[in-house]
N, CA, C and O of each residue as an XYZ file, in Angstrom:
692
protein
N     -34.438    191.003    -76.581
C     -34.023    192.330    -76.980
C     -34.985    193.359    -76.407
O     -36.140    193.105    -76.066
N     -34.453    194.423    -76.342
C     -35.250    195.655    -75.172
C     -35.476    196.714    -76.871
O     -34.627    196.930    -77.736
N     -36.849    197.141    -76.818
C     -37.723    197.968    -77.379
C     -38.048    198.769    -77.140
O     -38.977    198.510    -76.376
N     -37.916    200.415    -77.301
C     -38.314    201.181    -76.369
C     -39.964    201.159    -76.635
O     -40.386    200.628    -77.663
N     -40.795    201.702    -75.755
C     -42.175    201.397    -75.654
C     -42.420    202.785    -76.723
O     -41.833    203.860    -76.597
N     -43.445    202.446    -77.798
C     -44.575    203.453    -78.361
C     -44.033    204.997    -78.315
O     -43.193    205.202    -77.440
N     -44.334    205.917    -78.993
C     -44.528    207.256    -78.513
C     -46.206    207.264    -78.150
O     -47.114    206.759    -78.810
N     -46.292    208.106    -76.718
C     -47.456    208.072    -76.455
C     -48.377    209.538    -77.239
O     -49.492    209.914    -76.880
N     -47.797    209.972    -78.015
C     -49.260    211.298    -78.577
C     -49.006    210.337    -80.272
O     -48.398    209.353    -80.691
N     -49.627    211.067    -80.610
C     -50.432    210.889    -82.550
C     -50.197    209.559    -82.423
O     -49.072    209.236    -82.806
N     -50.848    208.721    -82.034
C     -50.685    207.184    -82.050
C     -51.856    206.591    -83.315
O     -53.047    206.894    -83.245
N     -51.389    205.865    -84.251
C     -52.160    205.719    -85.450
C     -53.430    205.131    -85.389
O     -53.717    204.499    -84.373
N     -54.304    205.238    -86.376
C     -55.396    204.501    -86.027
C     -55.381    203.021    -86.105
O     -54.620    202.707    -87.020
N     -55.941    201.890    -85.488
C     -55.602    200.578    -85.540
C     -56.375    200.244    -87.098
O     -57.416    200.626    -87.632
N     -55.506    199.531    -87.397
C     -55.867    198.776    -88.706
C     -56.755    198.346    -89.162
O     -57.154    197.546    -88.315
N     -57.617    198.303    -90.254
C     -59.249    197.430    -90.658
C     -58.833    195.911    -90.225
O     -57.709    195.408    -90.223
N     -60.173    195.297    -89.834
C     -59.893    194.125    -89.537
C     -59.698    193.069    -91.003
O     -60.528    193.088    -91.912
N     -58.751    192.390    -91.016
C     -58.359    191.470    -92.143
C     -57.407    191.898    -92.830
O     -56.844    191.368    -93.787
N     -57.100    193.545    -91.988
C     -55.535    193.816    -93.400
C     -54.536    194.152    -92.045
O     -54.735    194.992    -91.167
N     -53.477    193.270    -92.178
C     -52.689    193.095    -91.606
C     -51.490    194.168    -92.086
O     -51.329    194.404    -93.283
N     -50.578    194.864    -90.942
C     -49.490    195.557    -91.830
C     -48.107    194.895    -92.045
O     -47.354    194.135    -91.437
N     -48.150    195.487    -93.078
C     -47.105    194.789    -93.864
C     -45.499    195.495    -93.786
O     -45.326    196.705    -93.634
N     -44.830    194.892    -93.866
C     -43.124    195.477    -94.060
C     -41.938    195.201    -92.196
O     -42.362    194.656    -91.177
N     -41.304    195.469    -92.287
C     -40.735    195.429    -91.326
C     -41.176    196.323    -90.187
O     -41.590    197.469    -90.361
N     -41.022    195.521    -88.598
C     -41.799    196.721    -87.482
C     -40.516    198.020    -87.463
O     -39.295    197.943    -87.602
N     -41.309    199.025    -87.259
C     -40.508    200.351    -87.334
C     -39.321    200.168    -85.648
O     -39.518    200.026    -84.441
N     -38.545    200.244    -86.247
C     -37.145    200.263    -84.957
C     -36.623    201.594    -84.752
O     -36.778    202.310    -85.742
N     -36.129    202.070    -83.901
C     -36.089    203.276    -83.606
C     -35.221    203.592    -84.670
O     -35.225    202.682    -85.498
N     -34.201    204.878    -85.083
C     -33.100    205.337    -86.161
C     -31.955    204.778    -85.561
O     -31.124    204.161    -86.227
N     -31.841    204.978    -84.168
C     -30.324    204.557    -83.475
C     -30.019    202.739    -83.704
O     -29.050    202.059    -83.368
N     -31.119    202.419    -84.313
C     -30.814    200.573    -84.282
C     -30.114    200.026    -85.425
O     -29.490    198.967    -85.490
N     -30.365    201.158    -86.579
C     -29.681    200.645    -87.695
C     -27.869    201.039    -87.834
O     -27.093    200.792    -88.757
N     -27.671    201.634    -86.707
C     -26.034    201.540    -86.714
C     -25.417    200.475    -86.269
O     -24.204    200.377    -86.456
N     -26.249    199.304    -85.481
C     -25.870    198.677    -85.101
C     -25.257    197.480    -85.768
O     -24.148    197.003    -85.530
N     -26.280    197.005    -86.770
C     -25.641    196.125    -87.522
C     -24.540    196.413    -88.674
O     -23.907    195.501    -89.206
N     -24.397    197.625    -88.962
C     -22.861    197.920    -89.695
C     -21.772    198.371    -88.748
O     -20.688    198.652    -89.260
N     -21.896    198.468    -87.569
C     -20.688    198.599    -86.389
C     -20.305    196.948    -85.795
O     -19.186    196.640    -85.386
N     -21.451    196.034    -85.853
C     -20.930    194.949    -85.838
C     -20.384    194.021    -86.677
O     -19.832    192.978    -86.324
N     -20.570    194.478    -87.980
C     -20.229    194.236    -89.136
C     -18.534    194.625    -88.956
O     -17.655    193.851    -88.579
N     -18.409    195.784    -89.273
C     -16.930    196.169    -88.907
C     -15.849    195.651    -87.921
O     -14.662    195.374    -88.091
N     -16.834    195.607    -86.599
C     -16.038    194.656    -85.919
C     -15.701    193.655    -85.968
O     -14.633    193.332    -85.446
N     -16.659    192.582    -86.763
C     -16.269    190.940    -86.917
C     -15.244    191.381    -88.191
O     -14.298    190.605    -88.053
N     -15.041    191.989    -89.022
C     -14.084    192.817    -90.301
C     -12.464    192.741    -89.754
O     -11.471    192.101    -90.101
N     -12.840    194.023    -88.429
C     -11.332    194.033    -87.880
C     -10.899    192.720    -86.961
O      -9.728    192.407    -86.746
N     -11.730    192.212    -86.601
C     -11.225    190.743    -85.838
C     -10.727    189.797    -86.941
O      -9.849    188.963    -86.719
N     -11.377    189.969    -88.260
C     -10.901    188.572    -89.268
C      -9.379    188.960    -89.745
O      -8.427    188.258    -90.086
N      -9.547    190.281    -89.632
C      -7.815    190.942    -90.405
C      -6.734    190.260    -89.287
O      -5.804    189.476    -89.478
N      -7.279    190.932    -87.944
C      -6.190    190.635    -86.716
C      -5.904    189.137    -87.146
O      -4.735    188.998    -87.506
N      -6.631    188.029    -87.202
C      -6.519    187.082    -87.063
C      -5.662    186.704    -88.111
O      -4.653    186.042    -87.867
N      -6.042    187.154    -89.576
C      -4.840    186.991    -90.872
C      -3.663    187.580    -90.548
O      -2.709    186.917    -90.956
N      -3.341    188.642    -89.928
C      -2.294    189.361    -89.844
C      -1.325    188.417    -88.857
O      -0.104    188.402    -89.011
N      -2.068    187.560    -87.731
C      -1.395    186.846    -87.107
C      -0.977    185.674    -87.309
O      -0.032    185.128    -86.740
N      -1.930    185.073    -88.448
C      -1.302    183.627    -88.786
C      -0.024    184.209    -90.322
O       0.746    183.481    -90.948
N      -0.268    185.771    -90.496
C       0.624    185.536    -91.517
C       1.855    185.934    -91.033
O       2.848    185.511    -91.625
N       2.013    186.744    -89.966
C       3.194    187.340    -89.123
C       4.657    186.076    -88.721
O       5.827    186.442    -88.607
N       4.277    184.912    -88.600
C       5.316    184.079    -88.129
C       6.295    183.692    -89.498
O       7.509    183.504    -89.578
N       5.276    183.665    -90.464
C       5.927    183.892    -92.240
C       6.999    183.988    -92.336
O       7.808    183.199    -92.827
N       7.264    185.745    -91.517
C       8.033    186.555    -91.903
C       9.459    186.249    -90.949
O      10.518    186.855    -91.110
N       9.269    185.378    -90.125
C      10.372    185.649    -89.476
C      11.305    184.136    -89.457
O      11.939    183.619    -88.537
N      11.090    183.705    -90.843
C      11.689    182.701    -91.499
C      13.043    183.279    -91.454
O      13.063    184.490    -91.233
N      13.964    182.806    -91.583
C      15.602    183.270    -92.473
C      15.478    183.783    -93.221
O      16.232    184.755    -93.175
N      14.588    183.759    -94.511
C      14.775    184.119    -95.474
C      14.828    185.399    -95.698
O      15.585    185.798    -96.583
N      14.019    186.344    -94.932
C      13.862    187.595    -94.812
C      14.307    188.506    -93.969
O      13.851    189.532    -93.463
N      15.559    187.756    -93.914
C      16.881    188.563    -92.373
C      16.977    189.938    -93.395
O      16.638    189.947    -94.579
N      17.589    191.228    -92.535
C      17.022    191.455    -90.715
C      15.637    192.136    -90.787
O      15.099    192.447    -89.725
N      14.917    192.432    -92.154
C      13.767    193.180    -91.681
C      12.555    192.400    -91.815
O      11.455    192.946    -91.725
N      12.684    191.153    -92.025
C      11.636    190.180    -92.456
C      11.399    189.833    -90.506
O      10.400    189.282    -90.045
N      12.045    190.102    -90.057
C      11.755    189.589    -88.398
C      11.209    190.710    -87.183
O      10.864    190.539    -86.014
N      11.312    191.968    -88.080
C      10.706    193.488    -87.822
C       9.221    193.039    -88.029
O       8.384    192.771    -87.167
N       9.083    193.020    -89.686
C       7.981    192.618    -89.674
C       6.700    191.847    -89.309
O       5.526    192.219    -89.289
N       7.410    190.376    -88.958
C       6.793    189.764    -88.587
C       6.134    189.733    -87.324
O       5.101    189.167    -86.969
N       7.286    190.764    -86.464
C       6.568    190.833    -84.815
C       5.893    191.651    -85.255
O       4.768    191.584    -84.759
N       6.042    192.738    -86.250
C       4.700    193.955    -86.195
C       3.360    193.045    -86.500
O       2.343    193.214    -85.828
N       3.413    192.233    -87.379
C       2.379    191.647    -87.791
C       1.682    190.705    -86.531
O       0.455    190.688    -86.430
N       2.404    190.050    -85.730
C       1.880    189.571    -84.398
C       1.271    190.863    -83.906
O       0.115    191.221    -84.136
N       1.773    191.230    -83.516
C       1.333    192.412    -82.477
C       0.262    192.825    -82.697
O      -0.680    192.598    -81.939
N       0.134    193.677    -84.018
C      -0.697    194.555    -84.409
C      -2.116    193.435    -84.784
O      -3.295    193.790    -84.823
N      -1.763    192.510    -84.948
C      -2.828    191.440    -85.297
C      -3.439    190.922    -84.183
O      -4.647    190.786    -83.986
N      -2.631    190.678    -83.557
C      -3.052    190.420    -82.108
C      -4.395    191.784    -81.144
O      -5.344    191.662    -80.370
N      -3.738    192.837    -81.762
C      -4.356    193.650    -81.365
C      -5.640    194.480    -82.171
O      -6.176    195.553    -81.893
N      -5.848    193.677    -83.094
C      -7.034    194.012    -84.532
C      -7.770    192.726    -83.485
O      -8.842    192.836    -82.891
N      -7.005    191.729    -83.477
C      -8.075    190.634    -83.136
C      -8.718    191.292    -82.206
O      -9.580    192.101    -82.549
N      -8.420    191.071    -80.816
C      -8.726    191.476    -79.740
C      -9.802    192.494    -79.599
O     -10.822    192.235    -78.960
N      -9.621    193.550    -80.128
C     -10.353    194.753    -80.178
C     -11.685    194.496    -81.061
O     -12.790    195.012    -80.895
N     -11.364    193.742    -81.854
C     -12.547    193.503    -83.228
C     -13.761    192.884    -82.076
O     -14.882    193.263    -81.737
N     -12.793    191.641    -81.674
C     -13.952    190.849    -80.646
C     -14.672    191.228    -79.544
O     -15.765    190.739    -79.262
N     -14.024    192.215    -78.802
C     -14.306    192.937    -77.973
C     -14.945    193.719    -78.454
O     -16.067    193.855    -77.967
N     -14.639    194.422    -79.385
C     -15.686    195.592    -80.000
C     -17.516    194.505    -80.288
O     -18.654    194.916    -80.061
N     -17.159    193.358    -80.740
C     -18.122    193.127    -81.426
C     -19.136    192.687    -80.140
O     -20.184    193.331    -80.197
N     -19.090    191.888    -79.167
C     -19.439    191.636    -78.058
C     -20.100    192.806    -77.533
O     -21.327    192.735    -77.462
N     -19.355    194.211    -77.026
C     -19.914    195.007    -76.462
C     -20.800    195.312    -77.660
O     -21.859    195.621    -77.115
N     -20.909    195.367    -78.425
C     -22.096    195.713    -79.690
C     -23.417    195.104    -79.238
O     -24.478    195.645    -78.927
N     -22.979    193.568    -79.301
C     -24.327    192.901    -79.553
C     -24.454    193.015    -77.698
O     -25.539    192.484    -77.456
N     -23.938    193.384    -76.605
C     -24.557    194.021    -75.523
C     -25.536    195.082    -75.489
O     -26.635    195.142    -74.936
N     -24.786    196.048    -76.326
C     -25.652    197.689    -76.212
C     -26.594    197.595    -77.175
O     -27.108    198.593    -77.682
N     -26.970    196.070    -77.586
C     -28.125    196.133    -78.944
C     -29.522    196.823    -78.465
O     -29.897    196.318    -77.407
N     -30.164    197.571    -78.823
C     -31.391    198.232    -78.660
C     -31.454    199.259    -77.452
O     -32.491    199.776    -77.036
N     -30.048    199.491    -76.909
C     -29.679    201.028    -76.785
C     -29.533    202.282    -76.971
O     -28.406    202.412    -77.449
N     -30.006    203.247    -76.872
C     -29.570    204.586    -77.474
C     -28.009    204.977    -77.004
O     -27.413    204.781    -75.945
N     -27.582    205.666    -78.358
C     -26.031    205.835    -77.333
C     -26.229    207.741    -77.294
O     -26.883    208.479    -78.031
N     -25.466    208.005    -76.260
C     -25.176    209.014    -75.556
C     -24.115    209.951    -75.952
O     -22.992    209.533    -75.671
N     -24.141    210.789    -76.369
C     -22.412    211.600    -76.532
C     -22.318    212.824    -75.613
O     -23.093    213.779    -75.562
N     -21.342    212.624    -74.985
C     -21.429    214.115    -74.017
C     -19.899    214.803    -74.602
O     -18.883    214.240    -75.011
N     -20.220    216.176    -74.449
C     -19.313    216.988    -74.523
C     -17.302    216.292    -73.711
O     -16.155    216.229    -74.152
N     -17.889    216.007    -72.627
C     -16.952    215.605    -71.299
C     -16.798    214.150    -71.950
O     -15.637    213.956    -71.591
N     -17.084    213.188    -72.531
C     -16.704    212.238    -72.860
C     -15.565    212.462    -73.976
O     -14.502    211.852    -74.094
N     -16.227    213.798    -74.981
C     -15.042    213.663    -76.121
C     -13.970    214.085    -75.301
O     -13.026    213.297    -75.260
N     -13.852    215.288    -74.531
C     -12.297    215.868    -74.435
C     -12.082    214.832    -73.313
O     -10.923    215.086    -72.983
N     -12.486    213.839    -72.544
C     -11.718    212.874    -71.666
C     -11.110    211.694    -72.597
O     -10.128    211.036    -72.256
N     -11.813    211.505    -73.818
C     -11.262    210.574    -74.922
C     -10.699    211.001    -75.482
O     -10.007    210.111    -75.976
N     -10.166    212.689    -76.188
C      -8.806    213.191    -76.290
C      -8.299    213.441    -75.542
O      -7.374    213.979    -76.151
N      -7.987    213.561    -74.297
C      -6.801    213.486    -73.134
C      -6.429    212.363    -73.544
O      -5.422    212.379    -74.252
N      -6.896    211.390    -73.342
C      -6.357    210.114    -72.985
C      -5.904    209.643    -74.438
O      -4.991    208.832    -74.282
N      -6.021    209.722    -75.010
C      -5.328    209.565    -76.764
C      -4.114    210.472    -76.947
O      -3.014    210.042    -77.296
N      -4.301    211.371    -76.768
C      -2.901    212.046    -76.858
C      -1.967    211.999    -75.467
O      -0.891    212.595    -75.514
N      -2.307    211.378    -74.350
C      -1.377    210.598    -73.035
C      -0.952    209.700    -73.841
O       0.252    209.743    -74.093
N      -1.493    208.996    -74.266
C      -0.248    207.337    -75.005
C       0.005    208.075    -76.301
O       0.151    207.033    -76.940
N       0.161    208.925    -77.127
C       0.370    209.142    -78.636
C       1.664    210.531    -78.096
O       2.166    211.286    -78.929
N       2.070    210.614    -76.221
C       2.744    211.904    -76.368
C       3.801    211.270    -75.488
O       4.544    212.020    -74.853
N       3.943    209.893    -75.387
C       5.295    209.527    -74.694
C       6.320    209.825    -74.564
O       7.039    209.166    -73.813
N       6.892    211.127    -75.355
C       8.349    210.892    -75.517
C       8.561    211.780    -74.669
O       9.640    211.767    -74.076
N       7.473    212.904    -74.354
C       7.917    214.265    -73.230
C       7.563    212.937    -71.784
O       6.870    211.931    -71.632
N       8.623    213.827    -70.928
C       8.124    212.786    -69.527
C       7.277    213.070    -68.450
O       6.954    212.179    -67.665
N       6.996    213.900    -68.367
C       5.492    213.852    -67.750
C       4.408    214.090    -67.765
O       3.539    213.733    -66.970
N       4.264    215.234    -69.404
C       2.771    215.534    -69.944
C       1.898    214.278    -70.234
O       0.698    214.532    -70.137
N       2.109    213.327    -70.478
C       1.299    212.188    -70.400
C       0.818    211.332    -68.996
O       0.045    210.374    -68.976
N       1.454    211.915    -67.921
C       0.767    211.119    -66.763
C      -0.447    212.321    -66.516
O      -1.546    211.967    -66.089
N      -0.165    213.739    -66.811
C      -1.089    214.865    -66.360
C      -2.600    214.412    -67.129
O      -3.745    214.336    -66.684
N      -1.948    214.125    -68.649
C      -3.089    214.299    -69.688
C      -3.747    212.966    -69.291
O      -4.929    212.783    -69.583
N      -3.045    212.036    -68.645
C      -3.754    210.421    -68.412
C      -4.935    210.752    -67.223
O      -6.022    210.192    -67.368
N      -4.762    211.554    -66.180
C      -5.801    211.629    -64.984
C      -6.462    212.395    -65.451
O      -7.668    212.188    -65.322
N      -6.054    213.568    -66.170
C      -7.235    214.375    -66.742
C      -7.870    213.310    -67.835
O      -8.727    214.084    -68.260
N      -8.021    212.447    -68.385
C      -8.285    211.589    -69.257
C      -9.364    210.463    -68.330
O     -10.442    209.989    -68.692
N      -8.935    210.348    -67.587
C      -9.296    209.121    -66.755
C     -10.571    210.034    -66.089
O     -11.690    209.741    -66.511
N     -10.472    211.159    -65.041
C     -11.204    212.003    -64.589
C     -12.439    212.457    -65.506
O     -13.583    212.400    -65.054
N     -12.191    212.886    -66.745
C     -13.404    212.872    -67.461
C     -13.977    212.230    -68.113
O     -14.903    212.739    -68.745
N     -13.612    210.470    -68.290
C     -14.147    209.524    -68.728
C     -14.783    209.163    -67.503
O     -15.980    208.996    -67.735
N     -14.478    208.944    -66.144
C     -15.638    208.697    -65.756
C     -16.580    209.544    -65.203
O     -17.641    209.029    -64.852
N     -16.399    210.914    -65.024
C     -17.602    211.581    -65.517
C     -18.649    211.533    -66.427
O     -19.848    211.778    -66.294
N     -17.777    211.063    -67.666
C     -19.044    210.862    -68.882
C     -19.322    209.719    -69.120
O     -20.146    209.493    -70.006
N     -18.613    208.463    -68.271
C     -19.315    207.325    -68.269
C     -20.579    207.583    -67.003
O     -21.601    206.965    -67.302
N     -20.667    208.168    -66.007
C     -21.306    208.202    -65.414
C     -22.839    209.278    -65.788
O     -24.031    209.296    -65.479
N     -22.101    209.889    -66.435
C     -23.713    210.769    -67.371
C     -24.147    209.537    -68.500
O     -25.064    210.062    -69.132
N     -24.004    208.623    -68.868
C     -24.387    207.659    -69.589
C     -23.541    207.851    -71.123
O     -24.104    207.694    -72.206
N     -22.485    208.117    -71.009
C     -21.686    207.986    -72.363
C     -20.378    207.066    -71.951
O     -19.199    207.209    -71.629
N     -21.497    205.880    -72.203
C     -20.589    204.572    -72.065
C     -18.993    204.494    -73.198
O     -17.823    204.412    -72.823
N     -19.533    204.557    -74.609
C     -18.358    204.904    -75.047
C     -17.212    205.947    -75.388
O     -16.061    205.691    -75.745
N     -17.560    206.676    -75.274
C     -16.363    208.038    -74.699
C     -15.498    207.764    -73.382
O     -14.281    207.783    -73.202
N     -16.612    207.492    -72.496
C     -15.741    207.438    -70.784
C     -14.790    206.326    -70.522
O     -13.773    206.371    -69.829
N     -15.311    205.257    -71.228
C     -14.559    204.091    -71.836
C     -13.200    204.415    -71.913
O     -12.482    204.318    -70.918
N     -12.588    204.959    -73.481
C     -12.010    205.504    -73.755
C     -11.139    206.152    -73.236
O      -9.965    205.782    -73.231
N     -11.668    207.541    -72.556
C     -10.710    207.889    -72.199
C     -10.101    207.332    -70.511
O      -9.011    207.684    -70.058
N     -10.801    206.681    -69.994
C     -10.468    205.954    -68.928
C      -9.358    204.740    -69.626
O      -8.768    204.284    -68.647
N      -9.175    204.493    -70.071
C      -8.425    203.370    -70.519
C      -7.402    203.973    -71.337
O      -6.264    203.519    -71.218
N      -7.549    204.649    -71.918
C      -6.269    205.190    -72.858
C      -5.753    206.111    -71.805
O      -4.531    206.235    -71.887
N      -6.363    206.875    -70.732
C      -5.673    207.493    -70.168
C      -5.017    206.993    -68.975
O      -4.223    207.697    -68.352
N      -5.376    205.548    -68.552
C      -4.443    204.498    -68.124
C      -3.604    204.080    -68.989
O      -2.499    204.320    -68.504
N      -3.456    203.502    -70.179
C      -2.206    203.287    -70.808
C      -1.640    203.983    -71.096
O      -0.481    203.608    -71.277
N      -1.919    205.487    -71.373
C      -1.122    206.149    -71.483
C       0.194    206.209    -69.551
O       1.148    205.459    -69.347
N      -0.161    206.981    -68.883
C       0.316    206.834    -67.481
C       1.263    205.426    -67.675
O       2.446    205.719    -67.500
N       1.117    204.310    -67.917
C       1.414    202.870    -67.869
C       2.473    203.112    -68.746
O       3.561    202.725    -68.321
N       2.472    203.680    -69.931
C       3.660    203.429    -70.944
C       4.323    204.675    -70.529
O       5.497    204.396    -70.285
N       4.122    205.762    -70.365
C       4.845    206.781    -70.187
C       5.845    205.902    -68.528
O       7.043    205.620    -68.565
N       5.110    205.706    -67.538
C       6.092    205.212    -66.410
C       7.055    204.525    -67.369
O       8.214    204.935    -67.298
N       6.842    203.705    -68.120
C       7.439    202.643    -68.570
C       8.655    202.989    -69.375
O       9.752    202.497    -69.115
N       8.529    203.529    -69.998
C       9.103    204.576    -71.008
C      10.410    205.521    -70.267
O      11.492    205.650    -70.840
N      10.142    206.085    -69.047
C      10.907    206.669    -68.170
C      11.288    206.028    -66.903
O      11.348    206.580    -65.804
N      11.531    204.835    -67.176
C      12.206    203.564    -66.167
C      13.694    203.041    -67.263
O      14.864    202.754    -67.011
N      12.834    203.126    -68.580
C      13.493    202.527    -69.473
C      14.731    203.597    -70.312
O      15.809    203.361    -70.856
N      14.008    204.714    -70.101
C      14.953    205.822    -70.790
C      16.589    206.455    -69.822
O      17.709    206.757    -70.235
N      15.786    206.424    -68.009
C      16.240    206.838    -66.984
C      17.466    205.937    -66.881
O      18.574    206.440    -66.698
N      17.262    204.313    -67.020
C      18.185    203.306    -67.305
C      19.165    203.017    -67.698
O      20.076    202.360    -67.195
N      18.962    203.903    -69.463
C      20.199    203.263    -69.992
C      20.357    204.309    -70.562
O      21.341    204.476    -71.283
């Protein structure tokens, strides 16, 4: 694990010899988010995973026609708690003893790109809002705001991705 080194001014006086200090070594403030963000994540991975072994349940007979609605929601959405939980939790214990970064340009490239997939139904404000999405995520991944640029680089690809999709499918039928 990476430590950032000392502050170099008011550095304390070293200790009497025979008294050792006591309590936990001081970790920077940014370290203690870490273990309740990975916490959460192994949280949303255990749900995905219930949601998916309970999803096939539903699409017994017994619960014709909306018991088979349900049950794909419950795949899906479970599928997609899993996924994300694990992934979330992984990149966690990566960025362990990191400082994280927030830039201005990371948030509004991570709202572009959230409201590109959340604005599908108009047909082309979501491919605009997806490059503007994509464009300032990696700007602010590249100023060091790994998770913002993330974000909106990826949501502002799925967004673009479902909107094409969406207007292949609408144009169709």
């Amino acid at each position: 694990m990476y430590f950032p080194p000392p502050p170099q001014g008011n550095i304390p006086p070293p200790a009497k010899p025979g008294f050792a200090p006591s309590g936990p070594p001081p970790y920077p403030p940014y370290m203690e988010a870490y273990g309740s963000r990975m916490m959460e994540y192994k949280y949303l991975g255990y749900i995905g995973l219930l949601m998916v072994l309970l999803g096939p349940g539903f699409l017994l007979p017994v619960f014709l026609p909306w018991g088979i609605v349900a049950g794909i929601s419950l795949l899906f959405i479970g599928g997609m708690c899993a996924i994300s939980g694990l992934m979330g939790y992984y990149d966690e214990k990566k960025k362990l003893g990191r400082p994280r970064i927030s830039t201005t340009v990371g948030w509004i490239g991570a709202s572009f790109g959230v409201i590109s997939v959340l604005s599908g139904s108009t047909p082309i404000i979501p491919i605009f809002l997806g490059v503007i999405g994509i464009v300032l995520g990696r700007m602010a991944y590249k100023k060091g705001d790994l998770e913002f640029g993330e974000v909106g680089m990826y949501c502002g690809a799925a967004g673009i991705v479902v909107d094409i999709i969406l207007m292949c499918v609408f144009w169709l039928f």
